[in-house]
NUDOZA-775087 format. One record per atom (N, C-alpha, C, CB): x, y, z; atom name; residue number from 1. Coordinates in pm, 1 decimal. Glycine has a CB too. Layout:
% NUDOZA-775087
{atom {X Y Z} "CA" NUM}
...
***
This chain:
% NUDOZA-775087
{atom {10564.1 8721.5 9673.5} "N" 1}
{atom {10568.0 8853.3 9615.1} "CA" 1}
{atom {10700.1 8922.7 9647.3} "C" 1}
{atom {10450.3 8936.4 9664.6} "CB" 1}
{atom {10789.3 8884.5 9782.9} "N" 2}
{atom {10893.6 8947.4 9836.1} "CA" 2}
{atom {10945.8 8884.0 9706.3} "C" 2}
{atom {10952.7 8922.4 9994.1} "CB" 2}
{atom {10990.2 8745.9 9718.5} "N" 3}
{atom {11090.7 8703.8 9629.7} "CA" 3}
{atom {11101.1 8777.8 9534.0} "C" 3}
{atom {11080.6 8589.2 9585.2} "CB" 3}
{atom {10990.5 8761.3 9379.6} "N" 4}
{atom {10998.0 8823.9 9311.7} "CA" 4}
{atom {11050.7 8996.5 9314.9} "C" 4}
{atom {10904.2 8787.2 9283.0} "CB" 4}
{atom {11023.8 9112.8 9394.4} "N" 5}
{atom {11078.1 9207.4 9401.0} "CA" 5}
{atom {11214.4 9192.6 9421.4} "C" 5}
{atom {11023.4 9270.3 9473.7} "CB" 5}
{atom {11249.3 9110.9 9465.6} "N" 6}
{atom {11411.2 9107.7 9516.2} "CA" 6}
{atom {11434.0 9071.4 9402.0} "C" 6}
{atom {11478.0 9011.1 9640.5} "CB" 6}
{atom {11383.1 8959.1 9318.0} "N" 7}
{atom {11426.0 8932.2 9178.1} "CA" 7}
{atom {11481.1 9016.3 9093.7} "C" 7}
{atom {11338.7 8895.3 9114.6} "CB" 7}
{atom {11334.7 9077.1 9090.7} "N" 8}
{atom {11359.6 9242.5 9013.7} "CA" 8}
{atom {11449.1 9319.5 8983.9} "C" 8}
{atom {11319.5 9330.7 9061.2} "CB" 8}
{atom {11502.8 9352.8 9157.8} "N" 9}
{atom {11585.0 9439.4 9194.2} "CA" 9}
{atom {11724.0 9390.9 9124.9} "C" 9}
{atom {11581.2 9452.0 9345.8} "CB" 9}
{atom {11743.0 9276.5 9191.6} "N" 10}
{atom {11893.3 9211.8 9160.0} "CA" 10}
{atom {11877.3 9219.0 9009.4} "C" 10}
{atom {11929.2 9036.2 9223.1} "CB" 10}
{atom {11766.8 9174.4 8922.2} "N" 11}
{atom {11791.2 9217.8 8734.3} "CA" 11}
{atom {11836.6 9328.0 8767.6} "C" 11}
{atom {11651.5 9237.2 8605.3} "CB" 11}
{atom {11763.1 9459.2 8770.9} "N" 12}
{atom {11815.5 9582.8 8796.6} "CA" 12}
{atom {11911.8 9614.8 8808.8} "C" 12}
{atom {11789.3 9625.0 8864.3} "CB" 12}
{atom {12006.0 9566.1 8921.5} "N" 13}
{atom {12110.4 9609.3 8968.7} "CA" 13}
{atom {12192.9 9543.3 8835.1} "C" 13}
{atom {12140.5 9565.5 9128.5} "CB" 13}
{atom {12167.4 9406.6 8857.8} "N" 14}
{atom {12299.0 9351.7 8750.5} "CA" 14}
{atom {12284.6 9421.0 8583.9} "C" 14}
{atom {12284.8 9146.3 8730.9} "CB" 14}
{atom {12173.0 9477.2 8570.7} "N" 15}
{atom {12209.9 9539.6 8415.9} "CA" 15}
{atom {12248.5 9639.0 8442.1} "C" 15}
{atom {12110.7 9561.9 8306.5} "CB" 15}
{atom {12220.9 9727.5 8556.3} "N" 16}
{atom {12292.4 9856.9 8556.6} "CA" 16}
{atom {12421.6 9852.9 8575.8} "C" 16}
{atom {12248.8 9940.2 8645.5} "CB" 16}
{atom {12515.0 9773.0 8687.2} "N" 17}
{atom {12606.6 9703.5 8681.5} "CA" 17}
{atom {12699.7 9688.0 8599.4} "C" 17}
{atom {12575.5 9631.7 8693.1} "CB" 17}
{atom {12633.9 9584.8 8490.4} "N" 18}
{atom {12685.9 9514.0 8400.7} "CA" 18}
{atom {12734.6 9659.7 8310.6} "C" 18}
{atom {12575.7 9393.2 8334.1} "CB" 18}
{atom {12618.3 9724.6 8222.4} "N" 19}
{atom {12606.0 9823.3 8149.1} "CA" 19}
{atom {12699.4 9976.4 8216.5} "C" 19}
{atom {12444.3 9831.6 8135.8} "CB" 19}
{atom {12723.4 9990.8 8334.4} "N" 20}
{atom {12814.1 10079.7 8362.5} "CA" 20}
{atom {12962.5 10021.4 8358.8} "C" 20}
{atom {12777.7 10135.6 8488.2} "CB" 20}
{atom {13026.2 9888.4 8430.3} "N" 21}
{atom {13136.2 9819.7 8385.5} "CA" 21}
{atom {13195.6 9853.5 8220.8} "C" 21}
{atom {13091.8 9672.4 8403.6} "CB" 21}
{atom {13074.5 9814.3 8139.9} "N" 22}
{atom {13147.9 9802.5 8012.8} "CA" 22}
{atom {13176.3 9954.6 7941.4} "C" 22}
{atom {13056.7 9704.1 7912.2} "CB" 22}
{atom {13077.3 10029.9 8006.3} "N" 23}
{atom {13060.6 10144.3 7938.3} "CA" 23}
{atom {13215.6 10202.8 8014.4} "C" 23}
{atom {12893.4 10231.6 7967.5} "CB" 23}
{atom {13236.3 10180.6 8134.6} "N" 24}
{atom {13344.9 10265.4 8216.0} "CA" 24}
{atom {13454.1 10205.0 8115.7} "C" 24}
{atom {13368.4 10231.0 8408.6} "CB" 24}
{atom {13471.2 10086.8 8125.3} "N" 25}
{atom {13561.1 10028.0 8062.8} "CA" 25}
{atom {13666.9 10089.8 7965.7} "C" 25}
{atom {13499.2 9948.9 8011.1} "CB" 25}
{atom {13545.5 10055.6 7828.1} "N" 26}
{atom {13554.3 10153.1 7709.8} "CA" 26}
{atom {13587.5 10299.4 7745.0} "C" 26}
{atom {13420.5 10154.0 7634.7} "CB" 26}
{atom {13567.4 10349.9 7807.8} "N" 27}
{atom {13615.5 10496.6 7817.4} "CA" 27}
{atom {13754.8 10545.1 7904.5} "C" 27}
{atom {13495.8 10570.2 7881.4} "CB" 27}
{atom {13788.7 10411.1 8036.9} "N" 28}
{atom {13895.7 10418.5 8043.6} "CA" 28}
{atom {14018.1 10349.8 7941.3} "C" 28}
{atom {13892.1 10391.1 8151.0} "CB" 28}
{atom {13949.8 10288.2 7868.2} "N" 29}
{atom {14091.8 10270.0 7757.0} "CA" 29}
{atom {14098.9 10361.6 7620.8} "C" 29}
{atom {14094.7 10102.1 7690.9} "CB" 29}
{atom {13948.1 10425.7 7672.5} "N" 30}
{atom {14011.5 10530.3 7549.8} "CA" 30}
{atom {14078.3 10648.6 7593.4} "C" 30}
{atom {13900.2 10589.5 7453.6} "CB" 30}
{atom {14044.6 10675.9 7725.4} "N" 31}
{atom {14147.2 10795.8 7818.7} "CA" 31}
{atom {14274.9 10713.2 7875.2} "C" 31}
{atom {14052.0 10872.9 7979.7} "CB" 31}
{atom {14289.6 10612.0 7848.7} "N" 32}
{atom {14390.1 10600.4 7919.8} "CA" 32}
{atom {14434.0 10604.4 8050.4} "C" 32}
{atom {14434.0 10650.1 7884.2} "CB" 32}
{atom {14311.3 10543.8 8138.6} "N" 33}
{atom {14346.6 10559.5 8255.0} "CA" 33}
{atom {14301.2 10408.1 8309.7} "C" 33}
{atom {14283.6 10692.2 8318.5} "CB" 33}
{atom {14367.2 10356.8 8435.4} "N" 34}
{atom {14349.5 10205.2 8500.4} "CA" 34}
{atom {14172.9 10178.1 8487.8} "C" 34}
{atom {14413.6 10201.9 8697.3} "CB" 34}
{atom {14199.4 10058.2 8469.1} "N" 35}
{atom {14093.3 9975.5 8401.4} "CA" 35}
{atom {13996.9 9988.9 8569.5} "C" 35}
{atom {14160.8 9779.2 8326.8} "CB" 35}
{atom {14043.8 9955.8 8678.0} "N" 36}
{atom {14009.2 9950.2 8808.0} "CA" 36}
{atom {13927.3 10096.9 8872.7} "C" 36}
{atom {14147.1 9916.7 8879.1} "CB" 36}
{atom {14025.1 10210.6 8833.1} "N" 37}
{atom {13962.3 10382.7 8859.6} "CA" 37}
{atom {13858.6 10361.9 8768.4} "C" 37}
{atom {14071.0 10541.2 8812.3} "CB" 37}
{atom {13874.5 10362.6 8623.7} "N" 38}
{atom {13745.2 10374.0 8546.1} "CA" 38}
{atom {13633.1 10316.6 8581.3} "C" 38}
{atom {13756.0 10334.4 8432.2} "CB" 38}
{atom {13623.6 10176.4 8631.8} "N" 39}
{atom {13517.8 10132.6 8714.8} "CA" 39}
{atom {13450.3 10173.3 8796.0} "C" 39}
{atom {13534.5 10068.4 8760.4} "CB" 39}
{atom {13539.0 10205.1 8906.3} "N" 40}
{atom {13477.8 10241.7 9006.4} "CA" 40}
{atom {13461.4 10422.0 9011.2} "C" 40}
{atom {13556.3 10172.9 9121.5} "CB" 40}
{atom {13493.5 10496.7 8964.9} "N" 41}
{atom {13445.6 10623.2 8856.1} "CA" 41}
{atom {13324.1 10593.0 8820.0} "C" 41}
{atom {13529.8 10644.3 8715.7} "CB" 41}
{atom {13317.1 10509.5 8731.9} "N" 42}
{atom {13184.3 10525.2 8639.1} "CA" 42}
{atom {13064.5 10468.4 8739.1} "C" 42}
{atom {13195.3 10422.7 8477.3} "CB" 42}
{atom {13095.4 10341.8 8854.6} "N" 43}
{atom {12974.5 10351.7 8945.1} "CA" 43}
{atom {12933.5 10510.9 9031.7} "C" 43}
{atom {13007.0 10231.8 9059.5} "CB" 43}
{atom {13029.1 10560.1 9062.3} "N" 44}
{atom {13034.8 10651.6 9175.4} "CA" 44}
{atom {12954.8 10744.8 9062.8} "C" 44}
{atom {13202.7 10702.1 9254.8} "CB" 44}
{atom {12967.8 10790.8 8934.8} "N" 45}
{atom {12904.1 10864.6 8929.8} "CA" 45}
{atom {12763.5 10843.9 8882.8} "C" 45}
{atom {12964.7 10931.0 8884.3} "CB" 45}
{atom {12724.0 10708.1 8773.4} "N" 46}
{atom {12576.8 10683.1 8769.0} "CA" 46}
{atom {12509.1 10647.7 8904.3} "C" 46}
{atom {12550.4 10570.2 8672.9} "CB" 46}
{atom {12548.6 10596.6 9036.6} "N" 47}
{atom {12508.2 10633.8 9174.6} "CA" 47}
{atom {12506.2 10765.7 9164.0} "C" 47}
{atom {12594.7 10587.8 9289.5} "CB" 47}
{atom {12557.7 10876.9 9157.6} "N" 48}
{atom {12503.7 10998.1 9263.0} "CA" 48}
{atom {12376.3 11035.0 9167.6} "C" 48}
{atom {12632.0 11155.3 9296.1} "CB" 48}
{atom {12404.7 11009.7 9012.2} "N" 49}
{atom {12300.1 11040.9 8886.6} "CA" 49}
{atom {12191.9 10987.8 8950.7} "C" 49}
{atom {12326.4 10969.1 8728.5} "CB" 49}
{atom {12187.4 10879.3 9000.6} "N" 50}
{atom {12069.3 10818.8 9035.6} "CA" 50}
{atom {11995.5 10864.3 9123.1} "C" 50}
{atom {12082.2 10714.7 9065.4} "CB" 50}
{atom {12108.8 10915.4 9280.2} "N" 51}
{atom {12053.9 10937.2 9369.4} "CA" 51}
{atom {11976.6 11088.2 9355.3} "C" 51}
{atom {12144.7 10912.5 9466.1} "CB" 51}
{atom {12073.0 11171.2 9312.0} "N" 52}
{atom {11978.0 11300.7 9205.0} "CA" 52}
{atom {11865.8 11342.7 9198.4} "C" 52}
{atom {11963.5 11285.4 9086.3} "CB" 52}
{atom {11841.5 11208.8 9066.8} "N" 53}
{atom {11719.7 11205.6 9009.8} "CA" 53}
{atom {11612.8 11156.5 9078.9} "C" 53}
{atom {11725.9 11145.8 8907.3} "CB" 53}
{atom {11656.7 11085.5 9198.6} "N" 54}
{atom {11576.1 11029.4 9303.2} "CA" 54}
{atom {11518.7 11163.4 9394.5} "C" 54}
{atom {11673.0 10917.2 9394.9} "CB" 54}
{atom {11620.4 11209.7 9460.4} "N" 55}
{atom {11593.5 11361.6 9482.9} "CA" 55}
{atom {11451.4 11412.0 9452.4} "C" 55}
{atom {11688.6 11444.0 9394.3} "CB" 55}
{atom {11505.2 11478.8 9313.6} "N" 56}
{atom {11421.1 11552.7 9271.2} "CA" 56}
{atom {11295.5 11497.3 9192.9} "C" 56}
{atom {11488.7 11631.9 9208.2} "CB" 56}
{atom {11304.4 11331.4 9172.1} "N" 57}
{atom {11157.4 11297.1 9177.8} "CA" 57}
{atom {11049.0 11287.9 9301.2} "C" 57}
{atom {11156.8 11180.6 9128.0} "CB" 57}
{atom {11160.6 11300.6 9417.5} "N" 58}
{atom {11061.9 11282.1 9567.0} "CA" 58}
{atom {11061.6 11432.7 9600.0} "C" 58}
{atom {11140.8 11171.5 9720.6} "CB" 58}
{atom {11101.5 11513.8 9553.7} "N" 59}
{atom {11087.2 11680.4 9593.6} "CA" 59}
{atom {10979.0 11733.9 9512.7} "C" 59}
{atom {11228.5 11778.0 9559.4} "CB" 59}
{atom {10919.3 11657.2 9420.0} "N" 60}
{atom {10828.1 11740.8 9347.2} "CA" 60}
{atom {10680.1 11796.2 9436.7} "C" 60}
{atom {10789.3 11647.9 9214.8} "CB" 60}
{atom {10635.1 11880.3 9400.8} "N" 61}
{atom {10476.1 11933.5 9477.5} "CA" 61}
{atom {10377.9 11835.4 9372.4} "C" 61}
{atom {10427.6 12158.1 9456.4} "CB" 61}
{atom {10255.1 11830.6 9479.5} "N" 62}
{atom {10109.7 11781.8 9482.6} "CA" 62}
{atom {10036.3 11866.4 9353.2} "C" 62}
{atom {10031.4 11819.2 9646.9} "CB" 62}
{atom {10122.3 11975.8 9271.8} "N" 63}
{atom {10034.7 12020.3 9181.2} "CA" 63}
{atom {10076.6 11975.7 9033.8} "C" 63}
{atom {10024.0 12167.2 9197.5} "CB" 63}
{atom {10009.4 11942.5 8951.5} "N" 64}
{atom {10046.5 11924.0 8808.9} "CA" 64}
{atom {9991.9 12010.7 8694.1} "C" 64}
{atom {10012.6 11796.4 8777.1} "CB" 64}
{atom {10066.6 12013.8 8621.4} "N" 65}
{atom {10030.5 12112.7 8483.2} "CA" 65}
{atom {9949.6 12071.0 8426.6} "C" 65}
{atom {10119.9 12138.2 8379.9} "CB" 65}
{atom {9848.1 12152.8 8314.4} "N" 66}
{atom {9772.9 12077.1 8224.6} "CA" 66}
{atom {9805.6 12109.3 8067.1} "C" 66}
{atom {9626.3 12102.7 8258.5} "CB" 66}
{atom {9793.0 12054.7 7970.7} "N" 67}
{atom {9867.6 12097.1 7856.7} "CA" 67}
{atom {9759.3 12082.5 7764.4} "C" 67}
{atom {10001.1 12017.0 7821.3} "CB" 67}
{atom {9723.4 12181.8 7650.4} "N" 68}
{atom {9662.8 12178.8 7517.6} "CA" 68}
{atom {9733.9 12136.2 7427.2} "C" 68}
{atom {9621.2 12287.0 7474.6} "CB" 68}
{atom {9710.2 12074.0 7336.4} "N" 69}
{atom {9735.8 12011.4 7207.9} "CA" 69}
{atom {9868.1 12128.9 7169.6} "C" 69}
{atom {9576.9 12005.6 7089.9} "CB" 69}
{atom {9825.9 12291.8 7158.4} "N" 70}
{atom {9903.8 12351.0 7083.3} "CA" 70}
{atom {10040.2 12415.8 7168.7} "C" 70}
{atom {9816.5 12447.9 7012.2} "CB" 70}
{atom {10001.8 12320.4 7322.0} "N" 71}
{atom {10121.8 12354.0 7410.7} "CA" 71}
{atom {10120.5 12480.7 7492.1} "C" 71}
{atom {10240.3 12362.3 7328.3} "CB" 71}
{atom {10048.4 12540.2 7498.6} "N" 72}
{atom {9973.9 12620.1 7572.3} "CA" 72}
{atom {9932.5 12606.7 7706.0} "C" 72}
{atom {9886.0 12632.4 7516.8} "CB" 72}
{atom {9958.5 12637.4 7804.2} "N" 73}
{atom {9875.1 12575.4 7951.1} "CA" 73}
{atom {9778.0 12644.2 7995.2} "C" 73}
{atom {9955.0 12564.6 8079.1} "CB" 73}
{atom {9725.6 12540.5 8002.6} "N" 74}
{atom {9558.1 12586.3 8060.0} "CA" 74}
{atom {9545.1 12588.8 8219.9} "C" 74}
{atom {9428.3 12459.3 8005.2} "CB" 74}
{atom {9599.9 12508.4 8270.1} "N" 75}
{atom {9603.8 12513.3 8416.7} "CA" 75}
{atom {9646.8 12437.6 8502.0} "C" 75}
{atom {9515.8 12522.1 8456.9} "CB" 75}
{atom {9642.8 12396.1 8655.0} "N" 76}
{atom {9677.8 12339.1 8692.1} "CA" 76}
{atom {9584.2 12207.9 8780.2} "C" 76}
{atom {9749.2 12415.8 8723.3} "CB" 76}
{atom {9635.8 12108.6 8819.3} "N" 77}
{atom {9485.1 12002.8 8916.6} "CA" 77}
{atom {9634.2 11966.2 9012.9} "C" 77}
{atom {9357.5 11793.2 8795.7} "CB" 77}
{atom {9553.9 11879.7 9143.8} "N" 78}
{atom {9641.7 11814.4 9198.4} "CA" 78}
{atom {9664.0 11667.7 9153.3} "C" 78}
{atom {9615.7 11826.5 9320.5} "CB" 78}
{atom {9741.6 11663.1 9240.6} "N" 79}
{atom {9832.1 11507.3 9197.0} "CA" 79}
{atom {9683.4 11416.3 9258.8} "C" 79}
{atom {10043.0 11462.7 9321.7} "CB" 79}
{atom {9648.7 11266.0 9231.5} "N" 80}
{atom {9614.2 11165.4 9261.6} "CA" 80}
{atom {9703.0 11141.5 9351.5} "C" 80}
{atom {9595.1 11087.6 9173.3} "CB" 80}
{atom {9616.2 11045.1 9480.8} "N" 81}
{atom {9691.5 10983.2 9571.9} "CA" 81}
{atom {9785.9 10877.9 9487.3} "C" 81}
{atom {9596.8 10917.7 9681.6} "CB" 81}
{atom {9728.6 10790.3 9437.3} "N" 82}
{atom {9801.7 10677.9 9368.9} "CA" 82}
{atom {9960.1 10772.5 9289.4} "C" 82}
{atom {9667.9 10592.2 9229.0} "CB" 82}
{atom {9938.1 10884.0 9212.9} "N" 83}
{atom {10028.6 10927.5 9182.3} "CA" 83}
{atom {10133.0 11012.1 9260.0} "C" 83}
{atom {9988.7 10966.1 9104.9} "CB" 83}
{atom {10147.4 11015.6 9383.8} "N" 84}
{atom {10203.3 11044.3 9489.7} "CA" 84}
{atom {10270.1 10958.0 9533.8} "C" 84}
{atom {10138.3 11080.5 9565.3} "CB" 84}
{atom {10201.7 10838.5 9549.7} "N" 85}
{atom {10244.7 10714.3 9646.9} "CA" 85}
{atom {10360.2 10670.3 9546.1} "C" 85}
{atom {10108.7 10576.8 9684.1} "CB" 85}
{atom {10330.2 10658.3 9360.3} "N" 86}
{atom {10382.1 10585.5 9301.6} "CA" 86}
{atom {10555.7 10747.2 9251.0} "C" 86}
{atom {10241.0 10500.7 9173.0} "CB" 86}
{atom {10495.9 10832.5 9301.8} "N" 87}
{atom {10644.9 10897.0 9260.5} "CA" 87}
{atom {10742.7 10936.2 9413.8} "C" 87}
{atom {10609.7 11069.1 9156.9} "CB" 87}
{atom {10676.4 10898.8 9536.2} "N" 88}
{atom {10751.1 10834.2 9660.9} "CA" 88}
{atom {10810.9 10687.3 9628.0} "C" 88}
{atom {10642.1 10819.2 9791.1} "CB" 88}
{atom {10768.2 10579.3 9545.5} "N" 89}
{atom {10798.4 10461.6 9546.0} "CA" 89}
{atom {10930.0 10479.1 9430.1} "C" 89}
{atom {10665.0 10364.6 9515.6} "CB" 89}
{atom {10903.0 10547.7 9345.0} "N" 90}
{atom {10983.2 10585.2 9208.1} "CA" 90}
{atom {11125.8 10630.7 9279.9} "C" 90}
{atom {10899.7 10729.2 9101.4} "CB" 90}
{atom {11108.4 10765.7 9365.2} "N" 91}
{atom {11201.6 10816.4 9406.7} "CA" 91}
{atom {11331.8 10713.2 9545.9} "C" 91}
{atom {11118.1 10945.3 9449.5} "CB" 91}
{atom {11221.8 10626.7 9603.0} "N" 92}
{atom {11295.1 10524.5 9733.9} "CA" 92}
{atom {11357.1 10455.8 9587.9} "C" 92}
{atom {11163.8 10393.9 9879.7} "CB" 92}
{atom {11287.9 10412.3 9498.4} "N" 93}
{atom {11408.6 10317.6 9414.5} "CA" 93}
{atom {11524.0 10357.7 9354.8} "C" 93}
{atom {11362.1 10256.4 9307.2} "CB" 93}
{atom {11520.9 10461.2 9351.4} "N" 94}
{atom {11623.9 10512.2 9250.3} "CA" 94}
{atom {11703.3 10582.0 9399.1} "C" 94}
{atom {11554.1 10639.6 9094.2} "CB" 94}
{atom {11642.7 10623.8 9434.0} "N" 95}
{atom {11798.5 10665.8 9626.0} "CA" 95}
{atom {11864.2 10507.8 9629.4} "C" 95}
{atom {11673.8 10704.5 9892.7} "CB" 95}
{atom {11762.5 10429.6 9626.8} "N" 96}
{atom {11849.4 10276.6 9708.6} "CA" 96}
{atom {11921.4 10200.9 9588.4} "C" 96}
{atom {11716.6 10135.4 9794.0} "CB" 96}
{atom {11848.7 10230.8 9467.7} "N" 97}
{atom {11983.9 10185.7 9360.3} "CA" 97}
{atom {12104.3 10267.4 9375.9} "C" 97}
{atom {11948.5 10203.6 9194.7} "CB" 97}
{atom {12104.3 10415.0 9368.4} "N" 98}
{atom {12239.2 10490.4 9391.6} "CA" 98}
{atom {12293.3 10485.3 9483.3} "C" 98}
{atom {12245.5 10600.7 9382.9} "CB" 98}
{atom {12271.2 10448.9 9570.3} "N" 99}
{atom {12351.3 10428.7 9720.3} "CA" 99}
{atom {12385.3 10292.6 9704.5} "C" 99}
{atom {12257.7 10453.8 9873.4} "CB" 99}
{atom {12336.7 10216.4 9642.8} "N" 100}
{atom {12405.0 10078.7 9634.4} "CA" 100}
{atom {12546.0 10119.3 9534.2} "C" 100}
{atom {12285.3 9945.4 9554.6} "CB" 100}
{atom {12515.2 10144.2 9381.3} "N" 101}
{atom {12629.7 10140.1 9290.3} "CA" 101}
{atom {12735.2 10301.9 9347.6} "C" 101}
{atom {12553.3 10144.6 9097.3} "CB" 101}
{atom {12675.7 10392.7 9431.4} "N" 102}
{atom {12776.9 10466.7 9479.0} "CA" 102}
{atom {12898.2 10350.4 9594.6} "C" 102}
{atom {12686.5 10606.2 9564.4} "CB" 102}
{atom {12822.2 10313.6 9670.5} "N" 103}
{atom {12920.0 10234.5 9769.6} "CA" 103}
{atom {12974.5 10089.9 9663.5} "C" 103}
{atom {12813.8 10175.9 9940.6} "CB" 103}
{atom {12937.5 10065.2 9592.9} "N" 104}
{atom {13020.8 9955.4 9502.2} "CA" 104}
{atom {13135.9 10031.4 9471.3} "C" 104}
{atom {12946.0 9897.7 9356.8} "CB" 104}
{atom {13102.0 10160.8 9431.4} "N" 105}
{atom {13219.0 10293.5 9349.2} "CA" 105}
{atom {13323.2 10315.0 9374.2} "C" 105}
{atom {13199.4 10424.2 9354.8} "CB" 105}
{atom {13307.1 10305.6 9516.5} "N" 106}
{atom {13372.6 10360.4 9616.9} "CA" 106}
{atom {13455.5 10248.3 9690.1} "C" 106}
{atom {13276.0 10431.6 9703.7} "CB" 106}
{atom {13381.4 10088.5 9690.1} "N" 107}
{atom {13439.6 10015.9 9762.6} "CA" 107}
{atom {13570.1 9983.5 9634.5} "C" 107}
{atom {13334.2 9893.6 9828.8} "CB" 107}
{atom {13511.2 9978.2 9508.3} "N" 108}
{atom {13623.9 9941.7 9407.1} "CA" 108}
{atom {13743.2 10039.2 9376.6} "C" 108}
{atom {13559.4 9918.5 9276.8} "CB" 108}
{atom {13708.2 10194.6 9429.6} "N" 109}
{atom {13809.9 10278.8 9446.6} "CA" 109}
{atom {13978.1 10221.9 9455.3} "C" 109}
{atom {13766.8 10346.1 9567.7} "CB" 109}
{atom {14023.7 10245.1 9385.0} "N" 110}
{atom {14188.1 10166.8 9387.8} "CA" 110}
{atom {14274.9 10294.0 9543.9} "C" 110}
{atom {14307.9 10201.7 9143.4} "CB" 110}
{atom {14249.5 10413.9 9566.5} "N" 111}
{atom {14342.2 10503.7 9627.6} "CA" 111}
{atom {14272.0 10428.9 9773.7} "C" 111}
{atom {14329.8 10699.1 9587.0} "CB" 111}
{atom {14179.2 10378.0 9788.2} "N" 112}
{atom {14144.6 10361.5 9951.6} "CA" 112}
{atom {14139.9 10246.7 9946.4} "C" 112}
{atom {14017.7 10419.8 10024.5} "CB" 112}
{atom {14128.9 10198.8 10071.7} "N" 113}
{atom {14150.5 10068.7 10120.3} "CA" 113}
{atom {14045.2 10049.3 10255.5} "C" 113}
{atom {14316.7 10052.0 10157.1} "CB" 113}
{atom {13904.0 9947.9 10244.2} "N" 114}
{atom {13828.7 9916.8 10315.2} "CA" 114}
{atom {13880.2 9874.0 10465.4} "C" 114}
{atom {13767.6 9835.0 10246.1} "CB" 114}
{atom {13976.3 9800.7 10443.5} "N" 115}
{atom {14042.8 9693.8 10554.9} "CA" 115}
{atom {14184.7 9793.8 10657.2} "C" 115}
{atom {14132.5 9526.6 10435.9} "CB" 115}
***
């Protein structure tokens, strides 16, 4: 079961990866700026996006809205345990994806130097 999650993850990572590379890419040759900054730009910032949204999916409260058809709210219930556990699990994935492609961001940074 480990394996497979690690599986997962690594798909994960490598399409997000992959899909921020090309996207940075394309946008540093249309600004005109090193192929190398645009990279590591475009990780640094879908990392912090991530870490963010991670944030503020693990900051939410135990209460939820209820909604009528005509959009109207009727009231409020609490969260399910299961739906707690699963927007703590939501939020650890998305911190530990952004902290991964932030420090990729950062390690590919052309102005600093790791060593």
């Amino acid at each position: 079961m480990l394996v497979a999650a690690l599986r997962r993850l690594a798909v994960l990572l490598g399409v997000l990866g992959a899909g921020t590379t090309v996207c940075s890419l394309l946008l540093g040759l249309l600004f005109g700026s090193s192929l190398q900054r645009a990279v590591s730009l475009g990780f640094v910032l879908v990392g912090t996006f991530l870490l963010a949204m991670g944030f503020f999916l693990g900051a939410r409260g135990p209460v939820r809205l209820l909604r009528r058809e005509g959009g109207r709210l009727v009231g409020a219930r609490l969260a399910d345990p299961d739906e707690r556990v699963e927007a703590i699990n939501v939020s650890a994935l998305f911190i530990g994806v952004g902290f991964v492609l932030l420090v990729v961001g950062l390690a590919l940074d052309p102005r600093y130097s790791l060593i």
